[in-house]
N, CA, C, O and CB atoms as a CASP TS submission, in Angstrom:
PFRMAT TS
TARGET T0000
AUTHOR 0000-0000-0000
METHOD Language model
MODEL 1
PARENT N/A
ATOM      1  N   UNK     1      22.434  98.263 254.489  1.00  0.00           N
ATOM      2  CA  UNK     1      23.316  98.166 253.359  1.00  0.00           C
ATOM      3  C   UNK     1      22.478  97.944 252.109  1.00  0.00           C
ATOM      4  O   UNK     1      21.337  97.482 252.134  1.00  0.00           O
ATOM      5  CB  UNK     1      24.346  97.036 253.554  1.00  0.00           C
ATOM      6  N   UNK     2      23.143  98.314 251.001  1.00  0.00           N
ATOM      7  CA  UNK     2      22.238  98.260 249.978  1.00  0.00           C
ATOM      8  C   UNK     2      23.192  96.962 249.120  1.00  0.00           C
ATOM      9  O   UNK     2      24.418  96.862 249.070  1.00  0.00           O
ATOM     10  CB  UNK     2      21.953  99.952 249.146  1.00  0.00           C
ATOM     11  N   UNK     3      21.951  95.897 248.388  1.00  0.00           N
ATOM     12  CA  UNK     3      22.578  95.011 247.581  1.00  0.00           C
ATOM     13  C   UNK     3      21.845  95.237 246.224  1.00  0.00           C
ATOM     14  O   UNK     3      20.615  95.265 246.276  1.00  0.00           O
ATOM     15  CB  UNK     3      22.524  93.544 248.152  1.00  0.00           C
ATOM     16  N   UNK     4      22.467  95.405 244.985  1.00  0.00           N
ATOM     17  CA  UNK     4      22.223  95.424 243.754  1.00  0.00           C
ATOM     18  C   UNK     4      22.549  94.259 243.143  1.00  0.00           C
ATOM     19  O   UNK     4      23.699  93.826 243.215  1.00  0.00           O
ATOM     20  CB  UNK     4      22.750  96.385 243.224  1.00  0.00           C
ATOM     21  N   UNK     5      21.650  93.664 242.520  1.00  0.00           N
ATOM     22  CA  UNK     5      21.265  92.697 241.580  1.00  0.00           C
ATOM     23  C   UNK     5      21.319  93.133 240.141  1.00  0.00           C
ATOM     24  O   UNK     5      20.498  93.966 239.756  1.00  0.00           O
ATOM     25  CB  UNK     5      19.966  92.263 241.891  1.00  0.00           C
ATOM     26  N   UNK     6      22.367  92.558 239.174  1.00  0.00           N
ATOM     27  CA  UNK     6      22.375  92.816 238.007  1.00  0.00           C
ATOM     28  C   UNK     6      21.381  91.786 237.034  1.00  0.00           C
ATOM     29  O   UNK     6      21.431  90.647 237.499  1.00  0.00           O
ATOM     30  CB  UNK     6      23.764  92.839 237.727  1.00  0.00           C
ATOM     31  N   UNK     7      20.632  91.853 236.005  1.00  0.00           N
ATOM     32  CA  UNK     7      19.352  90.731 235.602  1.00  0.00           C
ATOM     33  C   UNK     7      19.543  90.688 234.407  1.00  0.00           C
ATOM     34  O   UNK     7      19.560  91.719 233.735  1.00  0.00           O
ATOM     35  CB  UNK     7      17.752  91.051 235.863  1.00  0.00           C
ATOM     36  N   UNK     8      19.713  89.564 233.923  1.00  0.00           N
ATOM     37  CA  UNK     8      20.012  88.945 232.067  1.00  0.00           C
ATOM     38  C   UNK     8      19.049  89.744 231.459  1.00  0.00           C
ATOM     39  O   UNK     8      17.912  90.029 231.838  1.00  0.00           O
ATOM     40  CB  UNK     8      19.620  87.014 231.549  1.00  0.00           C
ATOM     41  N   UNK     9      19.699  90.082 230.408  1.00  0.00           N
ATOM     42  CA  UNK     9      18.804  90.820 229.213  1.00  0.00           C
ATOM     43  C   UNK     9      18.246  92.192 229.473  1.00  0.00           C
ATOM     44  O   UNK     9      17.563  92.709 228.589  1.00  0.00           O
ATOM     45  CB  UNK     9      17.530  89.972 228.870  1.00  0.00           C
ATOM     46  N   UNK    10      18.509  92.943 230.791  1.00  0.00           N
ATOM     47  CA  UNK    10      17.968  94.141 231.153  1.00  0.00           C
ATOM     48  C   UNK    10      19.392  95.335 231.773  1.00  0.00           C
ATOM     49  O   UNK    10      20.378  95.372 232.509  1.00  0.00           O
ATOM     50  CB  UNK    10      16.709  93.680 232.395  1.00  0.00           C
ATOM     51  N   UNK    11      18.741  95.982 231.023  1.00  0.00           N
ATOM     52  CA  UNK    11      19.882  97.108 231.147  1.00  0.00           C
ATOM     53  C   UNK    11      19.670  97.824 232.945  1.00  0.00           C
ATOM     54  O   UNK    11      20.540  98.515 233.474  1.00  0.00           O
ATOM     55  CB  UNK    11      19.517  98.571 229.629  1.00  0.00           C
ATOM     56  N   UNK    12      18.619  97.526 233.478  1.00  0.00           N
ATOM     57  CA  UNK    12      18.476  98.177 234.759  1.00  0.00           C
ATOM     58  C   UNK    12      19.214  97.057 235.748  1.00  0.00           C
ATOM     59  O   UNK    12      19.599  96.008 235.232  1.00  0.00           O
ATOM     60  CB  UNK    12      16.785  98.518 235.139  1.00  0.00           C
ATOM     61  N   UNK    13      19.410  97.287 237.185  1.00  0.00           N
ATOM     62  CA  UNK    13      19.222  95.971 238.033  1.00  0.00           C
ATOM     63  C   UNK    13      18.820  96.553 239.411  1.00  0.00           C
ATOM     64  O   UNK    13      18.938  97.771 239.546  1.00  0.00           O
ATOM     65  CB  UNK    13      20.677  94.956 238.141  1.00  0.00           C
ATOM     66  N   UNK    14      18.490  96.026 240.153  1.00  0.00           N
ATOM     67  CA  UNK    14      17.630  95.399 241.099  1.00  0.00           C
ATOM     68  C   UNK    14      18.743  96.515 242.481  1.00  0.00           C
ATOM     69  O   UNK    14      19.970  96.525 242.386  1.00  0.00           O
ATOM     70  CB  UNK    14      17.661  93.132 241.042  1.00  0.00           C
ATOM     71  N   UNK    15      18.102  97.213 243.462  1.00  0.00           N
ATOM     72  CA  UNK    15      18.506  97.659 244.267  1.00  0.00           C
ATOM     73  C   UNK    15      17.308  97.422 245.279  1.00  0.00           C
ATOM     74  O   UNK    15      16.139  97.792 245.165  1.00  0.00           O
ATOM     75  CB  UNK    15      19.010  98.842 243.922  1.00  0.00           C
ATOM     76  N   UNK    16      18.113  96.472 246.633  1.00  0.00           N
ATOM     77  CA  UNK    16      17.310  96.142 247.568  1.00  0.00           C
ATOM     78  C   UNK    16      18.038  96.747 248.902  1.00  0.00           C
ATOM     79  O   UNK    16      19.012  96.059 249.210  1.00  0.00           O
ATOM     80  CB  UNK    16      17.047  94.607 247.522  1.00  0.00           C
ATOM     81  N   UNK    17      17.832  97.773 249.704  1.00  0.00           N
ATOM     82  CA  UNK    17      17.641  97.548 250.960  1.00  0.00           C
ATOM     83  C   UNK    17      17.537  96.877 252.141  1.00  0.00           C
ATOM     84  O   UNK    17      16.384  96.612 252.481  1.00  0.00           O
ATOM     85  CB  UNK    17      17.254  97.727 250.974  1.00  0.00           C
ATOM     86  N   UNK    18      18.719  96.410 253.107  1.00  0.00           N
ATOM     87  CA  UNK    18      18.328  95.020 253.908  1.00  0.00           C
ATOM     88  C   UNK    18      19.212  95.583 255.338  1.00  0.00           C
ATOM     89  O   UNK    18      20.101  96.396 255.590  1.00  0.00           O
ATOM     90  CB  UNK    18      19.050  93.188 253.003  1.00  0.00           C
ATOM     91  N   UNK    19      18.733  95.033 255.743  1.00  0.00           N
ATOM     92  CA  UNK    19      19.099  95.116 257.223  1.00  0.00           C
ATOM     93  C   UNK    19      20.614  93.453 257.582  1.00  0.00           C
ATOM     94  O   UNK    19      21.207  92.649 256.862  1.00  0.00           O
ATOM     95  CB  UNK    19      17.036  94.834 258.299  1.00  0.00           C
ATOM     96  N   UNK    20      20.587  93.642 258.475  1.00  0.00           N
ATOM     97  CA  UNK    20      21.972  93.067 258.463  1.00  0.00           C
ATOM     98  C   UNK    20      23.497  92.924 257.987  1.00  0.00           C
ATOM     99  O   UNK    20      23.992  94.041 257.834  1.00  0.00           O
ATOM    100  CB  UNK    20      21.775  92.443 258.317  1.00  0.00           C
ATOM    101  N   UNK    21      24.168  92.132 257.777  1.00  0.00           N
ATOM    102  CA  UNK    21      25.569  92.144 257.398  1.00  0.00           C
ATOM    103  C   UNK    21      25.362  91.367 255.926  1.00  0.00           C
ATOM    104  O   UNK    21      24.434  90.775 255.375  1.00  0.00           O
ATOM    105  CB  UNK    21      26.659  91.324 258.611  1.00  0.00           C
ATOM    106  N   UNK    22      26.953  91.754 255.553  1.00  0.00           N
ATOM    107  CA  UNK    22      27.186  90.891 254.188  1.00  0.00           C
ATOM    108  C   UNK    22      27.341  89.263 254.054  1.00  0.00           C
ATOM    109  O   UNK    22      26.830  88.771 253.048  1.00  0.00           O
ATOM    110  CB  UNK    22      28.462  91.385 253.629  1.00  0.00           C
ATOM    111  N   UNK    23      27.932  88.472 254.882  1.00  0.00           N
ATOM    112  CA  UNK    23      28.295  87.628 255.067  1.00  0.00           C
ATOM    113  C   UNK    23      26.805  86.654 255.000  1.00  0.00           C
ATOM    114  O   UNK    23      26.999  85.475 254.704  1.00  0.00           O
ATOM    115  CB  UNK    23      29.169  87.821 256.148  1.00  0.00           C
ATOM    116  N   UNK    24      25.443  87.044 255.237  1.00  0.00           N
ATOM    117  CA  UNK    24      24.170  86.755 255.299  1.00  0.00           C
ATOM    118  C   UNK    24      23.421  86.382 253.859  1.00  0.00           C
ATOM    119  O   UNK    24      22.726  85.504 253.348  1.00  0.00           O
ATOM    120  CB  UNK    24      23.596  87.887 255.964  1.00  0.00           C
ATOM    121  N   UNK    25      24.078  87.729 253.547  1.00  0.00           N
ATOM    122  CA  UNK    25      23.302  88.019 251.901  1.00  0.00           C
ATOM    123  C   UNK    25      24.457  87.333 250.964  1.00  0.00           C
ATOM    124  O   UNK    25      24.341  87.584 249.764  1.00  0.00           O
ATOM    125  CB  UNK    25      23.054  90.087 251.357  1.00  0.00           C
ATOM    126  N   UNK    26      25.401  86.617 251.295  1.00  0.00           N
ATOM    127  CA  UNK    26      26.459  86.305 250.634  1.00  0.00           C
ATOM    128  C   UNK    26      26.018  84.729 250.733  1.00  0.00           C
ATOM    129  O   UNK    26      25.797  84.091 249.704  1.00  0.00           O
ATOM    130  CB  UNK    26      27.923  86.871 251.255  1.00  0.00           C
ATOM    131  N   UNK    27      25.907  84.152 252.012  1.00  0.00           N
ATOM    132  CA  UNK    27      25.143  82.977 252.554  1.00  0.00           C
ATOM    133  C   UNK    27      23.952  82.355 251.751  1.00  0.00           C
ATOM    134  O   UNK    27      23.823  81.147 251.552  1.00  0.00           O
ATOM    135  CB  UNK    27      24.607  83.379 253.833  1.00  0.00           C
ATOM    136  N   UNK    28      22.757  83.720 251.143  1.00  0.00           N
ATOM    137  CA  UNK    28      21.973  83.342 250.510  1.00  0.00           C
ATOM    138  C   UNK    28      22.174  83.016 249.561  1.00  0.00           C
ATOM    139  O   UNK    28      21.930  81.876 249.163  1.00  0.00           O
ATOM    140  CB  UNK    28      21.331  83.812 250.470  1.00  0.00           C
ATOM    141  N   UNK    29      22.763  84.057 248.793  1.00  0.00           N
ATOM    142  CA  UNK    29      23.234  84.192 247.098  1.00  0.00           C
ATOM    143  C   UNK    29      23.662  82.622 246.892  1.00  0.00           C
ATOM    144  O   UNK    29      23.036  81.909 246.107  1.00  0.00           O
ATOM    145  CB  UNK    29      24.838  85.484 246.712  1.00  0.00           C
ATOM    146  N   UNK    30      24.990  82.042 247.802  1.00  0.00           N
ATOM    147  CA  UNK    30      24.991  81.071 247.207  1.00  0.00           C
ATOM    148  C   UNK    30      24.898  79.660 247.425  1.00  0.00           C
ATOM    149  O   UNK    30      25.622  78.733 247.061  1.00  0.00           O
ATOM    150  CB  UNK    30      25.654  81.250 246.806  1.00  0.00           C
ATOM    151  N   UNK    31      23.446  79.719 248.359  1.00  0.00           N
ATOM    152  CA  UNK    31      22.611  78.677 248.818  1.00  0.00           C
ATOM    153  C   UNK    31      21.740  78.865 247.807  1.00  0.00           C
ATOM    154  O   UNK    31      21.551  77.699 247.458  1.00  0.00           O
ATOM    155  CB  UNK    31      22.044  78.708 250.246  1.00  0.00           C
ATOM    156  N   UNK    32      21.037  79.580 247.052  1.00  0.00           N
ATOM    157  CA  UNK    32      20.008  80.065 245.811  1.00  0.00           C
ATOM    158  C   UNK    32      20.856  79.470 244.383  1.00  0.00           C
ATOM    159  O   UNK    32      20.339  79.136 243.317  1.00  0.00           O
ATOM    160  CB  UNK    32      19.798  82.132 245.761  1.00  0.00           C
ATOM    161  N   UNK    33      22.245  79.462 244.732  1.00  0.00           N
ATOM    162  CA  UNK    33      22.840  79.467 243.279  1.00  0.00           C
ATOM    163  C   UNK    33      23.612  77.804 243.192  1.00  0.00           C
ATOM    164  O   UNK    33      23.936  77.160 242.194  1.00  0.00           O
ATOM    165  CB  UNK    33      24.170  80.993 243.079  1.00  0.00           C
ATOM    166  N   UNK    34      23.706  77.538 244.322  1.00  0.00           N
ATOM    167  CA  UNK    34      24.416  75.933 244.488  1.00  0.00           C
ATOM    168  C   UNK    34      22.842  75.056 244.673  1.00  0.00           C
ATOM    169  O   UNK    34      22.966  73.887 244.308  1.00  0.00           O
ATOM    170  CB  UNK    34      25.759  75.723 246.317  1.00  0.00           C
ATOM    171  N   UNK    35      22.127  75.231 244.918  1.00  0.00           N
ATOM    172  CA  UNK    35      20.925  74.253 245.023  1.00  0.00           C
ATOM    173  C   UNK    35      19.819  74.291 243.644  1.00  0.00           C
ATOM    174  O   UNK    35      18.799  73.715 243.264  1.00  0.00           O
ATOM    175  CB  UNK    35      20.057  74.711 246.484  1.00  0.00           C
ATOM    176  N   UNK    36      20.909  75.542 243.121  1.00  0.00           N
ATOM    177  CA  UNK    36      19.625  75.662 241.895  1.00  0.00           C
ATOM    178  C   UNK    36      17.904  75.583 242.180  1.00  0.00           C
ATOM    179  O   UNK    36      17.040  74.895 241.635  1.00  0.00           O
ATOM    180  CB  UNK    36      19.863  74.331 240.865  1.00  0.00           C
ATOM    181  N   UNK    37      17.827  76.590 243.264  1.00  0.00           N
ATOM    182  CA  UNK    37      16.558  77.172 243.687  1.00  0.00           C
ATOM    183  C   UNK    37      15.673  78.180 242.555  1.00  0.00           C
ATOM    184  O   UNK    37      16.221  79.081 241.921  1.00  0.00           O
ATOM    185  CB  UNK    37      16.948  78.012 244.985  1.00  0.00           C
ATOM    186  N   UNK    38      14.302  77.860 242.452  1.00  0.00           N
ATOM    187  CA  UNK    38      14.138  78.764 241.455  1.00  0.00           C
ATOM    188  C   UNK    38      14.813  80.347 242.050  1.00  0.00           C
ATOM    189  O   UNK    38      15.684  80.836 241.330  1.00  0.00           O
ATOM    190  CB  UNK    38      12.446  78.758 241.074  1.00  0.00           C
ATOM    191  N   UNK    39      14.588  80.793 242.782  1.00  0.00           N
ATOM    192  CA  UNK    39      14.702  82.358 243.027  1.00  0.00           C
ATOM    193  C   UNK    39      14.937  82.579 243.964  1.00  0.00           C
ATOM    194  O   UNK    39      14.461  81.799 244.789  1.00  0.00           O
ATOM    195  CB  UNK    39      13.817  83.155 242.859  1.00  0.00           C
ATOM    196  N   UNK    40      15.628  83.513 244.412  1.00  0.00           N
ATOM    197  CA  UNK    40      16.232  84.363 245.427  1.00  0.00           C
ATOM    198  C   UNK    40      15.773  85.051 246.294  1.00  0.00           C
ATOM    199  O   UNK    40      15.615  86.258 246.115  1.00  0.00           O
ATOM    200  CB  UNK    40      16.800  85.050 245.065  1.00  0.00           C
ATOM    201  N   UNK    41      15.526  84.579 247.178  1.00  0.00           N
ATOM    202  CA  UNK    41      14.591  85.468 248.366  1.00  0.00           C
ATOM    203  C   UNK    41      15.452  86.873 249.453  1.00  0.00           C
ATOM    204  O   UNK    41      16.246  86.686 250.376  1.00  0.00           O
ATOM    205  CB  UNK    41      14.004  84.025 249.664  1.00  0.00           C
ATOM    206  N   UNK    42      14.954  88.162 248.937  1.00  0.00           N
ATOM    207  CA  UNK    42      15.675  88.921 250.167  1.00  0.00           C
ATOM    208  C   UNK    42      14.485  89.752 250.891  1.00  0.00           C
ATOM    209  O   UNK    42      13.491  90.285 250.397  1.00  0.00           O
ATOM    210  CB  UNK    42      17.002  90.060 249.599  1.00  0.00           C
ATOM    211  N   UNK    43      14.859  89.688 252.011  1.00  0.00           N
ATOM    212  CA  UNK    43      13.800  90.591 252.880  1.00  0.00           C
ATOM    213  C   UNK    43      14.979  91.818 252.901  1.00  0.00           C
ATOM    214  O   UNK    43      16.165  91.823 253.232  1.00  0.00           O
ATOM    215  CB  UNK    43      13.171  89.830 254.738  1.00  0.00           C
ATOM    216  N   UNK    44      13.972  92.945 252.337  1.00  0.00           N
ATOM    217  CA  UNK    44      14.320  94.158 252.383  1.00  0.00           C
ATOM    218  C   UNK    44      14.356  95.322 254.185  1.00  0.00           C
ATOM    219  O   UNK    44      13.975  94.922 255.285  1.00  0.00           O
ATOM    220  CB  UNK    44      13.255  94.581 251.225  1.00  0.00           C
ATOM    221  N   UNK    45      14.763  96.308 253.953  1.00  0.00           N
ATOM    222  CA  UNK    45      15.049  96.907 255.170  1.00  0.00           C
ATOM    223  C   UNK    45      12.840  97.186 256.043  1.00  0.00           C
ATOM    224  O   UNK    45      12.414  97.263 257.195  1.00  0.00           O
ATOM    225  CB  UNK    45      16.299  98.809 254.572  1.00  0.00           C
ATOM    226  N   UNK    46      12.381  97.217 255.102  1.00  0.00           N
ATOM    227  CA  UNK    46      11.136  97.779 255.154  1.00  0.00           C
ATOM    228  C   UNK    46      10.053  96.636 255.668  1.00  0.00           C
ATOM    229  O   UNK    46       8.918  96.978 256.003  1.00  0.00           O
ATOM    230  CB  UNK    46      10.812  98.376 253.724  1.00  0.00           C
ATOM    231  N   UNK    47      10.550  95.044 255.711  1.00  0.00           N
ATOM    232  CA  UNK    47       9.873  93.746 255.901  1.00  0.00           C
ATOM    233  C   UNK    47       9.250  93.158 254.749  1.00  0.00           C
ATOM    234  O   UNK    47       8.590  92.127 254.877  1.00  0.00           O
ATOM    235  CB  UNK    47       8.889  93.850 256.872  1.00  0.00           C
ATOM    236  N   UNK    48       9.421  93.810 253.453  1.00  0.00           N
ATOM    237  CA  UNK    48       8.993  92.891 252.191  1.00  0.00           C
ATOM    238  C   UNK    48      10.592  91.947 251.972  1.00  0.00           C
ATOM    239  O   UNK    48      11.794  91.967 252.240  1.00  0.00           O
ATOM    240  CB  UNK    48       8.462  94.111 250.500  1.00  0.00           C
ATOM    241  N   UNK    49       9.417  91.102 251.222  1.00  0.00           N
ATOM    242  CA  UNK    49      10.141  90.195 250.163  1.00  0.00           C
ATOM    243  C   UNK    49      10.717  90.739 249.054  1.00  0.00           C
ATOM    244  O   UNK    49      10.140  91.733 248.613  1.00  0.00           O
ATOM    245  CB  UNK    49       9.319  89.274 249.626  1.00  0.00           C
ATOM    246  N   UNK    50      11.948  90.272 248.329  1.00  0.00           N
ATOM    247  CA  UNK    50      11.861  90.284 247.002  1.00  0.00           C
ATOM    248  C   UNK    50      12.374  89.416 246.570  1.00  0.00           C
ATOM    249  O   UNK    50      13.370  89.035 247.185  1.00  0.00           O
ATOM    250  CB  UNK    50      12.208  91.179 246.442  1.00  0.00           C
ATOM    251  N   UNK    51      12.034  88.771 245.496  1.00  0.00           N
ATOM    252  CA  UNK    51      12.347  87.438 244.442  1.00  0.00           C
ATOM    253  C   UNK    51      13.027  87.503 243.520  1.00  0.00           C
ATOM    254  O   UNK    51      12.575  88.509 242.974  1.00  0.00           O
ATOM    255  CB  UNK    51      11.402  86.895 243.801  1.00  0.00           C
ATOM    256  N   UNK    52      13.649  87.232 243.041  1.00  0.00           N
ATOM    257  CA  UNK    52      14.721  87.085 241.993  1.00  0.00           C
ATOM    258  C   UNK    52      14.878  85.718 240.992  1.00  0.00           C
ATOM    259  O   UNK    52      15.493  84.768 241.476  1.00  0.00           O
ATOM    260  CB  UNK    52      15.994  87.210 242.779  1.00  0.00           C
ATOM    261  N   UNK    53      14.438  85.614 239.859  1.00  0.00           N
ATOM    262  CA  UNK    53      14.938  84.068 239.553  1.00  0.00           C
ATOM    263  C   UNK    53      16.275  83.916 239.230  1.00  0.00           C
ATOM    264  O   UNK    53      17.032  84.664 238.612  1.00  0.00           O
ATOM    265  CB  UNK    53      14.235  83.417 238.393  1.00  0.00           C
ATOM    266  N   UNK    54      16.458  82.786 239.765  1.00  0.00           N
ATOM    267  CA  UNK    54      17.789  82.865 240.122  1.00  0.00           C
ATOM    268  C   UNK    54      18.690  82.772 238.654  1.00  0.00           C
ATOM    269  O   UNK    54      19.862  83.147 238.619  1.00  0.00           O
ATOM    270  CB  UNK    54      18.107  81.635 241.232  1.00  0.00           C
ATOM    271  N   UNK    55      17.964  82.208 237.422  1.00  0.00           N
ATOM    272  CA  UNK    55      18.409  82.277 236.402  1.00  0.00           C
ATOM    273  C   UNK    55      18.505  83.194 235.362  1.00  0.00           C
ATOM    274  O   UNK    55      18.710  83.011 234.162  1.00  0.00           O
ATOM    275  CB  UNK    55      18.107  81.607 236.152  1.00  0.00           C
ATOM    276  N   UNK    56      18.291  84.412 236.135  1.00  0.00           N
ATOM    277  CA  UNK    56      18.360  85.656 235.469  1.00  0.00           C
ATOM    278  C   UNK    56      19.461  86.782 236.032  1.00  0.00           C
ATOM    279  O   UNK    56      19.609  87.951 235.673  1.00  0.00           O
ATOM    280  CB  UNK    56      16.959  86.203 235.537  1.00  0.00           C
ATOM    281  N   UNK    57      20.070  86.125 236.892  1.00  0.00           N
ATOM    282  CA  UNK    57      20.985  86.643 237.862  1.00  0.00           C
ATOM    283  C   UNK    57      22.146  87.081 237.620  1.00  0.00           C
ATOM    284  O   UNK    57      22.839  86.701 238.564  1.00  0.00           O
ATOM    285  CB  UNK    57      21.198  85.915 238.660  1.00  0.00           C
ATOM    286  N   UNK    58      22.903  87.787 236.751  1.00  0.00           N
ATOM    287  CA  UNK    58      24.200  88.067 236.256  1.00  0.00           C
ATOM    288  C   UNK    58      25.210  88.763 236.967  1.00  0.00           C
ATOM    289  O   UNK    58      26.271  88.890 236.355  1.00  0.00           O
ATOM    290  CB  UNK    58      24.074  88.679 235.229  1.00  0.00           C
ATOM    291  N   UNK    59      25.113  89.490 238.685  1.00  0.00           N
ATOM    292  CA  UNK    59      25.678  89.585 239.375  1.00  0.00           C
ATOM    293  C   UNK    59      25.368  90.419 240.310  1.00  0.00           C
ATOM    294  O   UNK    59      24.894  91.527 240.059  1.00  0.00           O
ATOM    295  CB  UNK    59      26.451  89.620 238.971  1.00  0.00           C
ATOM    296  N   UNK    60      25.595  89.994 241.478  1.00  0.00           N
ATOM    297  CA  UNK    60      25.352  90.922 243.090  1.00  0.00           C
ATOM    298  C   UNK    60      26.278  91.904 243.381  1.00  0.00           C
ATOM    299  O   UNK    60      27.482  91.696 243.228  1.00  0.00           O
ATOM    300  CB  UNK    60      25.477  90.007 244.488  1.00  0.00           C
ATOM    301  N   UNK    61      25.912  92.776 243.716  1.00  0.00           N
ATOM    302  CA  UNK    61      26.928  93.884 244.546  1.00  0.00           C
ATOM    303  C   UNK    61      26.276  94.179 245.710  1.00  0.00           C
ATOM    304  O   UNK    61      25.099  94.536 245.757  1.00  0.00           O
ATOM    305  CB  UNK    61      27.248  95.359 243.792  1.00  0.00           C
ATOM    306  N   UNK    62      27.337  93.977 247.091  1.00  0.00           N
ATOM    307  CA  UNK    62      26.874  94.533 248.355  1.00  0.00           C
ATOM    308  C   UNK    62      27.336  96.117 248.339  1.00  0.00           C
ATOM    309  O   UNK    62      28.532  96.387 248.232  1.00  0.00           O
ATOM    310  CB  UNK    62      27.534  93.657 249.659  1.00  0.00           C
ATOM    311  N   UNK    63      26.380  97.112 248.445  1.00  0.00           N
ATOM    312  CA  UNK    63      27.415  98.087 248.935  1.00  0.00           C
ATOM    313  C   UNK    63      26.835  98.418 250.381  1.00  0.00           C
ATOM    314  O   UNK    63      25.821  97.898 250.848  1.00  0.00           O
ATOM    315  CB  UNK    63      27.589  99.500 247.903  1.00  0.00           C
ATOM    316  N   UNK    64      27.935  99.722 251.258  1.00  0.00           N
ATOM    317  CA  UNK    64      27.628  99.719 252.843  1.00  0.00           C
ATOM    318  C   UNK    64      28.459  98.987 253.374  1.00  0.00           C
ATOM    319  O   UNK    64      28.437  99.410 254.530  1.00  0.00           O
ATOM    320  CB  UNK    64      26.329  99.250 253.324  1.00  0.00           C
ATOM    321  N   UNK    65      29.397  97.945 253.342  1.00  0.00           N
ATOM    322  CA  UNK    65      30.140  97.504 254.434  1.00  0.00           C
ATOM    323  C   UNK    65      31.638  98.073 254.193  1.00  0.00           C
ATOM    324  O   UNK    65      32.381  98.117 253.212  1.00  0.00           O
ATOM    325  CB  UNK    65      30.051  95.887 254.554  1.00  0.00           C
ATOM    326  N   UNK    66      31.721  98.425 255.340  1.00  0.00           N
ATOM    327  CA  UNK    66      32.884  99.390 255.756  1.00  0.00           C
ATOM    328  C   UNK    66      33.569  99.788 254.286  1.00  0.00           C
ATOM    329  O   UNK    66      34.583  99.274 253.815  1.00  0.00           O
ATOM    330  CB  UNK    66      34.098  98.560 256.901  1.00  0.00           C
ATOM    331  N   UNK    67      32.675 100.936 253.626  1.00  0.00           N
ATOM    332  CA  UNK    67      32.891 101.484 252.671  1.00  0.00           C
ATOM    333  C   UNK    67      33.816 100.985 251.418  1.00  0.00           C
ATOM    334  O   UNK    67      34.496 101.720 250.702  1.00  0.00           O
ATOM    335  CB  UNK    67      33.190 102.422 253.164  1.00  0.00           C
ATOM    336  N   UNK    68      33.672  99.448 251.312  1.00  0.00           N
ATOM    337  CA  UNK    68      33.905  98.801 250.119  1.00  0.00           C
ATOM    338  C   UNK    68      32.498  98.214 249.629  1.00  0.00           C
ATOM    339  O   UNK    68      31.551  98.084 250.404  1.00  0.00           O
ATOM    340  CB  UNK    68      35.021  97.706 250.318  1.00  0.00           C
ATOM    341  N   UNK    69      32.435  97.804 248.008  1.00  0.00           N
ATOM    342  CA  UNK    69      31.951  97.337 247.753  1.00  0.00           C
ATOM    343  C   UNK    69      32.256  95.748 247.162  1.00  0.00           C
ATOM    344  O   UNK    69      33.453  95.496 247.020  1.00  0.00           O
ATOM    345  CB  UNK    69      31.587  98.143 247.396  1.00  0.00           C
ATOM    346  N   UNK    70      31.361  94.738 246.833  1.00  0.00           N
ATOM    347  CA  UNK    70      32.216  93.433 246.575  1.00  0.00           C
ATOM    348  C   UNK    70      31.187  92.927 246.312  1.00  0.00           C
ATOM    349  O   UNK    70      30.154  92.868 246.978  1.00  0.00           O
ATOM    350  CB  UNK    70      33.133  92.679 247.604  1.00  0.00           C
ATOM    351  N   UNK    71      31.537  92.354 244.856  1.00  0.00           N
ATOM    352  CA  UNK    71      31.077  92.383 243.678  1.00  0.00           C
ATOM    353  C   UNK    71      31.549  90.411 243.408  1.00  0.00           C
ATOM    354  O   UNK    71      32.546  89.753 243.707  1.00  0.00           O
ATOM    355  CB  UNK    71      31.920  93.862 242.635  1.00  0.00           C
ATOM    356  N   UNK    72      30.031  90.019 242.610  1.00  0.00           N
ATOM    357  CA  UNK    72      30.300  88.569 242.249  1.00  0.00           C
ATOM    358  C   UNK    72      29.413  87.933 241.946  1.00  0.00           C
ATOM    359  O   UNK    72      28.384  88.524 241.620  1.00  0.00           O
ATOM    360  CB  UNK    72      30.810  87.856 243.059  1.00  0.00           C
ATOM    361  N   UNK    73      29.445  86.581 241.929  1.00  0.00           N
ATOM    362  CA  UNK    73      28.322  85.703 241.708  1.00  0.00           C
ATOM    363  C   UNK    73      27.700  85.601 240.796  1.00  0.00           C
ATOM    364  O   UNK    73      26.470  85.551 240.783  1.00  0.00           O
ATOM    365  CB  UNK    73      27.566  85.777 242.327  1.00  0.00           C
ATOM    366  N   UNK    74      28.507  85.546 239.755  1.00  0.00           N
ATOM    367  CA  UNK    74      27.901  85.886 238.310  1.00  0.00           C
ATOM    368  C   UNK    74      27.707  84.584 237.857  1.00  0.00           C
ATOM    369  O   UNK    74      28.434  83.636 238.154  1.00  0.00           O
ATOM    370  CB  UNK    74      28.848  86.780 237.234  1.00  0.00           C
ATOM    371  N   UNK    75      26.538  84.530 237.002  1.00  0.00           N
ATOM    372  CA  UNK    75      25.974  83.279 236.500  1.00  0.00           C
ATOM    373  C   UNK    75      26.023  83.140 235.172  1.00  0.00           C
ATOM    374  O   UNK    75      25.575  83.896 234.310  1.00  0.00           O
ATOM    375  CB  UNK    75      24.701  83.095 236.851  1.00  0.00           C
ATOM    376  N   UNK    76      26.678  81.976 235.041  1.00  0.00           N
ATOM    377  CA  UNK    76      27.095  81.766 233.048  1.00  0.00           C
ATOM    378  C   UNK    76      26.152  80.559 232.385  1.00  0.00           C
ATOM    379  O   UNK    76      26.256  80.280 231.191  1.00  0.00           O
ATOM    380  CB  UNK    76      29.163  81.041 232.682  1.00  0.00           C
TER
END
């Protein structure tokens, strides 16, 4: 499934590749965002890392699960 990361102040965002379900990457997002962790750790489909600070984070999209997407976690 693919998760997109939207990032303060940048018109691009973040498309990561990951293996597993949503409910995981949903788990992280907001264990990263309730503990006020610097950054966001996802292991991609390929076995890298990628980092994210978490205070640059303006919103996640999962897409790939049963052809919805679901959208959130926006940081104010």
């Amino acid at each position: 499934m693919e998760v997109k990361v939207g990032v303060l102040h940048s018109h691009k965002e973040l498309s990561v590749h990951v293996d597993g379900d949503a409910d995981d990457v949903i788990k992280s997002v907001n264990i990263a965002l309730s503990e006020e962790t610097p950054v966001l750790w996802l292991d991609d489909a390929d076995g890298d890392r990628v980092g994210i600070p978490v205070d640059k984070i303006a919103y996640v999209e999962i897409v790939g699960t049963d052809g919805k997407s679901q959208v959130g976690f926006g940081n104010a």
